[in-house]
C-alpha positions in Angstrom: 20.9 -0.2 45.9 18.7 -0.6 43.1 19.9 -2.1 39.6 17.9 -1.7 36.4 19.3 -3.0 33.0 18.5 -1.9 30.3 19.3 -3.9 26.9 20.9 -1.6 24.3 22.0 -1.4 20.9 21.9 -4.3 17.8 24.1 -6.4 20.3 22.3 -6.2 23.0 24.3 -4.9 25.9 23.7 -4.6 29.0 23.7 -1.3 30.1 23.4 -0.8 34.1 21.6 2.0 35.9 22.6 1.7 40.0 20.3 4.2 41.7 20.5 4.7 45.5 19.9 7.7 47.5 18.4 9.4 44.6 22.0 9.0 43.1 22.6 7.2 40.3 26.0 5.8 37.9 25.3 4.9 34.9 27.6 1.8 33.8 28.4 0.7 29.7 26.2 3.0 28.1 26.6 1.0 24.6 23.8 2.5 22.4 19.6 4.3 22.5 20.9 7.2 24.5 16.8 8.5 24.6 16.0 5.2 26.6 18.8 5.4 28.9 17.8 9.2 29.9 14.5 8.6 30.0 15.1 5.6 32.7 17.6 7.7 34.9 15.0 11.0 35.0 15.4 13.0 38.1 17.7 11.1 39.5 21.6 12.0 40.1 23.8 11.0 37.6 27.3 11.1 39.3 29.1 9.5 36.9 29.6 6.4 33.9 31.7 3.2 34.3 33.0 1.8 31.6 34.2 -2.1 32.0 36.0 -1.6 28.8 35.8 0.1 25.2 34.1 -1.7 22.4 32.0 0.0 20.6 28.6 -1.9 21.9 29.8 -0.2 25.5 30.0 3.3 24.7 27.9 4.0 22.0 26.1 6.4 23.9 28.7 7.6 26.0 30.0 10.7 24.5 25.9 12.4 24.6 25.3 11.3 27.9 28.8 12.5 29.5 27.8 16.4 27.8 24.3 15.7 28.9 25.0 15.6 32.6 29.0 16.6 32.7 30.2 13.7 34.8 33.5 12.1 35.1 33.8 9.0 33.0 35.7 5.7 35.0 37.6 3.8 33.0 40.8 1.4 32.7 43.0 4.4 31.3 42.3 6.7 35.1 41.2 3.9 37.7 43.9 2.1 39.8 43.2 -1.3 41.5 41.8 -0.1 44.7 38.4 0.8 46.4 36.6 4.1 45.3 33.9 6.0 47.0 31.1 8.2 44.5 28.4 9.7 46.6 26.9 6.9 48.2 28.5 4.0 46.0 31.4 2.5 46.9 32.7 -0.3 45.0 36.7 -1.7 44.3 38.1 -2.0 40.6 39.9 -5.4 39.6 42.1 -5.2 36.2 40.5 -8.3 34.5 42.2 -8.0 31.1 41.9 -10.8 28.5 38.6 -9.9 26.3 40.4 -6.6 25.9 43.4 -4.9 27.3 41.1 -2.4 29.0 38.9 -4.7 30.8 37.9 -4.0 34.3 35.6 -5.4 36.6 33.9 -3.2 39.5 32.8 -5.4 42.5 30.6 -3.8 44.9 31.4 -5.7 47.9 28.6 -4.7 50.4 26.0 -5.5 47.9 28.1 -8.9 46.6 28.1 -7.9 43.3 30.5 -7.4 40.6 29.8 -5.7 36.9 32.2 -7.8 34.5 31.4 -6.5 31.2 32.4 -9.1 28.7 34.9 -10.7 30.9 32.6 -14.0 32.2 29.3 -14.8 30.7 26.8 -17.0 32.3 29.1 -20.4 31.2 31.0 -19.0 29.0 33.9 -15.9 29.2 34.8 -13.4 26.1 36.1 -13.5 23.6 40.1 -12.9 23.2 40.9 -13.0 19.6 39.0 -9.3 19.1 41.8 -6.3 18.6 43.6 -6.2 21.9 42.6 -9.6 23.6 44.9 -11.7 25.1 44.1 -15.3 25.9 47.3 -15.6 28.4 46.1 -12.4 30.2 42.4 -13.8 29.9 44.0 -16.6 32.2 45.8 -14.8 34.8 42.1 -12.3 35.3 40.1 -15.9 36.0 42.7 -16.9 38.3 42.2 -13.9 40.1 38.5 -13.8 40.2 38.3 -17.5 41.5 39.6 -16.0 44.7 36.1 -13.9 45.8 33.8 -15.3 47.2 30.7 -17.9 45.8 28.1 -15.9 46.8 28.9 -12.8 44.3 26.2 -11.8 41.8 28.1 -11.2 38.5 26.2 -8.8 36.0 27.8 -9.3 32.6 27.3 -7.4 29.6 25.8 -9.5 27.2 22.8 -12.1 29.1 21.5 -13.2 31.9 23.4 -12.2 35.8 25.2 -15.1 37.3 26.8 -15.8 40.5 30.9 -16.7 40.9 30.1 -20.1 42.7 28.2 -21.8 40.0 30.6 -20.1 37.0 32.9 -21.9 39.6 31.4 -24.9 38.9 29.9 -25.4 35.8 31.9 -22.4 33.9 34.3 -25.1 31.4 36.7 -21.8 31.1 36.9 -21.3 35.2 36.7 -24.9 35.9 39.7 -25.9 34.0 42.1 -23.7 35.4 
């Protein structure tokens, strides 16, 4: 599986294109919806994840779901369980805290999980935004500590990080 990211918007998000096959899912389309169809060209677009909806994640949602009439993923129709689109199969984990529609999709064949703003590269999100929750922020990085070190995480803001050295030199994961 291929990933490109493309950084969006006046916040910089990362927006994710993961091509494979010739099909592609577009995931946190925040903003420049010209430069996100002009990197997915031909390819397949089978459908957009969101990890969660602030407006630097979806900015360009609404023109690229008319554009190529695909189902959009998100907290409010995914269950905690594995899904299968095309050729990508991947397992949603409820990671609420930054927001109280935060998910994380891990893609465990390829060891890698898209966390939006839930974990940064040493630091996590923000919870005192409209809808965080610090206690649930907790409970979502108690869970996460369970998978394995070797994951890849691709947050939404920065540089990709993996879950063994958030592990150990992440203040917020190492202190609880």
């Amino acid at each position: 599986m291929e990933i490109k990211t493309l950084v969006v918007g006046q916040l910089q998000t990362n927006c994710y294109l993961l091509i494979k096959d010739n099909a592609c899912l577009i995931i946190d389309p925040g903003d420049e919806f010209t430069k996100i169809k002009d990197q997915i060209g031909s390819f397949n677009v089978l459908g957009i994840l969101i990890t969660h909806h602030h407006f630097d994640h979806v900015g360009a949602l609404k023109p690229l779901q008319k554009l190529y009439n695909v189902k959009v993923y998100e907290y409010s129709n995914l269950k905690e369980q594995e899904y299968e689109i095309g050729p990508f199969k991947f397992e949603v984990i409820y990671t609420l805290g930054h927001s109280n529609d935060s998910v994380t999709y891990y893609f465990k064949k390829e060891k890698i999980m898209f966390v939006g703003d839930f974990i940064f590269a040493s630091s996590i999100g923000r919870t005192d935004l409209d809808t965080g929750d610090s206690n649930l922020m907790v409970k979502s990085l108690i869970k996460i500590k369970s998978y394995n070190d070797d994951i890849k995480l691709f947050p939404g803001h920065g540089n990709s990080t993996t879950l063994g050295y958030e592990k150990e030199h992440n203040y917020y994961l190492e202190n609880i």
